[in-house]
Every structure is written in C-alpha cells, then in structure tokens.
C-alpha positions as CSV (number, residue, x, y, z in Angstrom):
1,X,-39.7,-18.8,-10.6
2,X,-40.6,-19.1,-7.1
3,X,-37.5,-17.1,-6.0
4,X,-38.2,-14.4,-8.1
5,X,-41.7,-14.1,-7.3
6,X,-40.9,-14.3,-3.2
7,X,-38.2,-11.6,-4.2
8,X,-40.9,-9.1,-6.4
9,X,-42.9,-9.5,-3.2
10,X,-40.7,-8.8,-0.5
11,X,-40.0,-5.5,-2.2
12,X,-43.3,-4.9,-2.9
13,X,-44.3,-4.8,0.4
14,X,-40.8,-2.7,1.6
15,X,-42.5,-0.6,-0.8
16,X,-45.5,-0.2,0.7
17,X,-44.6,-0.1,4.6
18,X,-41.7,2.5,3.0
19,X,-44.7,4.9,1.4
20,X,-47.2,3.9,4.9
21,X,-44.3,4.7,7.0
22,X,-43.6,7.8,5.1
23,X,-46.8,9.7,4.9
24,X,-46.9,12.7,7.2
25,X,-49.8,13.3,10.5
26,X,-52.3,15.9,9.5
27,X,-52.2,18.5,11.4
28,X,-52.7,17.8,15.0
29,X,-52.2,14.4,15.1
30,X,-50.1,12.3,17.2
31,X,-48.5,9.4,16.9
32,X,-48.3,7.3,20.2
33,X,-45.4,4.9,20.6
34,X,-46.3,1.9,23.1
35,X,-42.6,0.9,23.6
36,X,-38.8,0.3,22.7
37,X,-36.8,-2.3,21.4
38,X,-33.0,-2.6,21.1
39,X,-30.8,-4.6,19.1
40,X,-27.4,-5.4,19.6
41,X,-24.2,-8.3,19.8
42,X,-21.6,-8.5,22.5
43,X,-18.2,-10.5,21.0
44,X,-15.8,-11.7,22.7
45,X,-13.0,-9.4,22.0
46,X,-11.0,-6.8,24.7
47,X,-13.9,-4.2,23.7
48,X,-16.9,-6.2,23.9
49,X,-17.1,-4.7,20.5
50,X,-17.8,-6.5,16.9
51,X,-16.7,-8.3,14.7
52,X,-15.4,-11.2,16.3
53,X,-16.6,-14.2,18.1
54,X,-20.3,-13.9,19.5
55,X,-20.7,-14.7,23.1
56,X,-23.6,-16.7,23.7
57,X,-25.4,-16.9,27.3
58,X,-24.5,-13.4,28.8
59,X,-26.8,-11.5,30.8
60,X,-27.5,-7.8,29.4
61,X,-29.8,-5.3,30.7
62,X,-31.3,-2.0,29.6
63,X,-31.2,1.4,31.6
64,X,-32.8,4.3,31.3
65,X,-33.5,7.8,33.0
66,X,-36.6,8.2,33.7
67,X,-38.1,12.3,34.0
68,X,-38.6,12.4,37.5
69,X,-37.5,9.1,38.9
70,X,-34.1,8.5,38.1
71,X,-32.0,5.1,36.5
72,X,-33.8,2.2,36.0
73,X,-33.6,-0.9,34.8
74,X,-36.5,-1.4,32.5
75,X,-35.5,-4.8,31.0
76,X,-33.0,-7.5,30.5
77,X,-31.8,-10.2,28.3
78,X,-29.6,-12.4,27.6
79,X,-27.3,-12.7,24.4
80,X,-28.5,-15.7,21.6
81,X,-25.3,-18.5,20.0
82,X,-24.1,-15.2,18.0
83,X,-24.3,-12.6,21.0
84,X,-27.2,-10.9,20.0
85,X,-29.9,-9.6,22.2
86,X,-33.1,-8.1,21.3
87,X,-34.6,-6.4,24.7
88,X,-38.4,-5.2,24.6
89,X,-39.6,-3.1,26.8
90,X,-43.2,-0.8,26.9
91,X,-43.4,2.9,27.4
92,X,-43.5,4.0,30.7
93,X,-44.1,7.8,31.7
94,X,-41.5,9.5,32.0
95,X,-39.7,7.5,29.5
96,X,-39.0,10.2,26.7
97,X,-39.1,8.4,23.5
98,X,-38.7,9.5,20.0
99,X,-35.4,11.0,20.2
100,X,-32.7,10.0,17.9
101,X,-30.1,9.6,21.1
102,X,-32.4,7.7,23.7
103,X,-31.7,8.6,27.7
104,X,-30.9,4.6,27.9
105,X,-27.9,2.3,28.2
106,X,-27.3,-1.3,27.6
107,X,-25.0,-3.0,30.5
108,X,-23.3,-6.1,30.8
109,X,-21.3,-7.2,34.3
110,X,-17.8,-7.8,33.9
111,X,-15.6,-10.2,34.2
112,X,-17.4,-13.4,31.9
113,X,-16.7,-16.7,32.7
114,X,-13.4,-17.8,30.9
115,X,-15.6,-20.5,29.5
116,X,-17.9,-18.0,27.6
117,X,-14.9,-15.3,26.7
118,X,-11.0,-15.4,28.0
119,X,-10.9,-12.2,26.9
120,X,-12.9,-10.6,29.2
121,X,-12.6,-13.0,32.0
122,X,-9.6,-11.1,33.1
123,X,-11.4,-7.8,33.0
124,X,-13.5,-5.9,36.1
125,X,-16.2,-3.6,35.7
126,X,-19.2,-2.6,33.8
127,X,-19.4,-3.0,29.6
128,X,-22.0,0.0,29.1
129,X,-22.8,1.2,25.6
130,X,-25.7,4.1,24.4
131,X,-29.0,3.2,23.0
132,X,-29.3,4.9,19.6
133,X,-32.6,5.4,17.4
134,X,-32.7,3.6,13.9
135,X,-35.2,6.2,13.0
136,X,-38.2,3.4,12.8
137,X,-41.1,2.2,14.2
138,X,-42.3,-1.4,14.3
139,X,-45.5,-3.1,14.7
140,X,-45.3,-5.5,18.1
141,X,-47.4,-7.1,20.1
142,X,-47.4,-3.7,22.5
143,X,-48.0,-1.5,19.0
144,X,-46.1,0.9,17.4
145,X,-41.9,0.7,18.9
146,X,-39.1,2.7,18.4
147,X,-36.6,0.9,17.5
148,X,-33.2,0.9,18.6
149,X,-29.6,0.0,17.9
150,X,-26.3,0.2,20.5
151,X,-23.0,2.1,20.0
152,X,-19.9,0.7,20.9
153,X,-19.2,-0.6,24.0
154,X,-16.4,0.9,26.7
155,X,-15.6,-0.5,30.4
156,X,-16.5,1.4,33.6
157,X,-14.3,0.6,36.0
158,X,-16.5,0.3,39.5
C-alpha cells in the first residue's frame, strides 16, 4: 500500500510541476534564468561515447562563448563511479541562455590513465561534445536553470 501511495504521489506532483511549468507569462513578463546545469557520462569506449563502461575520476570542464568576451571556462567537474557529471554554473552576462543549442561545450583532456580507461590511454587530444537544451528549467539553490544534456563526443586532435 505504501508503494502505491509513494507512486499516486510522485505522479501527482509531475502533474503539478507539468501544468506550473506549462502555464504561459502574461504579456510582458519575463522569466529570468539564474544559471545552467549539464548532465552527461563519459565511458570508456574509443568514442568516449555510451553505453559501455563508466569511467570514474575524470576531470571534465564546461566552455562557453561568451557575447563579447570570448571562450571560457565557466565550470568543471569531475565524472562520479558511473562517469557521470553534473556541472553547475550561474548566468553570467553575456551568457545567452534559453536556446535549445547552447553556445557551450563539455571537454575532457585526452589521453586517461590506462588505469581509469585503456581505451583511451592510447589516444591524444581533446574529447569535446555540444551542450544541448532539455527544454526545462529547475529550481536550484541559484533559482530557476536551464537544464542541459551533451551530444556525442568526437576527438580534436591538438
């Protein structure tokens, strides 16, 4: 009984963050979005790309262009036991946000340690991949953030 009631719940309150979520701006108003977040995994296979084995312990960092500035990194990580990374950053100006392809990519130096992945021990470069919107916003500790997913990885040879 307790599953089922946990379950009613949960979709209850999709539900209701679906409809809040949903309901349009009157005219005129804006919405203000205090920040970005991006999700993504790194396995260890010749890609980078999943499935596969996560790779745990890898540095990964977020770049974006930034109107007027330039590249930059606004924030890094580091991938979890399954090679995910979540990397949270706040807006800054000049950071265009809103867009469903964001002017941001996630990096990772190349080669790893053949400890962490043989795979990609062998291999020079840059792993870069794009930073895509998932169409939502979340409530963080900075406020309302887009949210954000990767696309696949490819090497850039340096």
């Amino acid at each position: 009984m307790a599953s089922y009631n946990n379950g009613v719940s949960a979709f209850f309150l999709a539900a209701f963050l679906f409809a809040v979520a949903s309901t349009p701006l009157a005219h005129g108003q804006t919405l203000t979005l205090r920040g970005l977040t991006v999700n993504g995994s790194l396995c260890c296979t010749p890609s980078g790309n999943c499935p596969g084995q996560g790779v745990s312990g890898v540095p990964v960092s977020l770049n974006c262009t930034i109107v007027g500035v330039g590249a930059r990194v606004l924030g890094s990580g580091v991938t979890n036991v399954n090679g995910s990374f979540n990397i949270t950053v706040p807006a800054i100006t000049g950071l265009i946000l809103g867009l469903p392809m964001l002017p941001c990519v996630v990096t990772v130096q190349l080669p790893l340690s053949p400890i962490v992945c043989p795979v990609l021990n062998a291999t020079t470069g840059i792993l870069a991949t794009t930073v895509n919107s998932v169409g939502t916003l979340l409530t963080s500790t900075l406020g309302l953030v887009q949210a954000a997913t990767i696309g696949a990885f490819f090497n850039v040879r340096i």
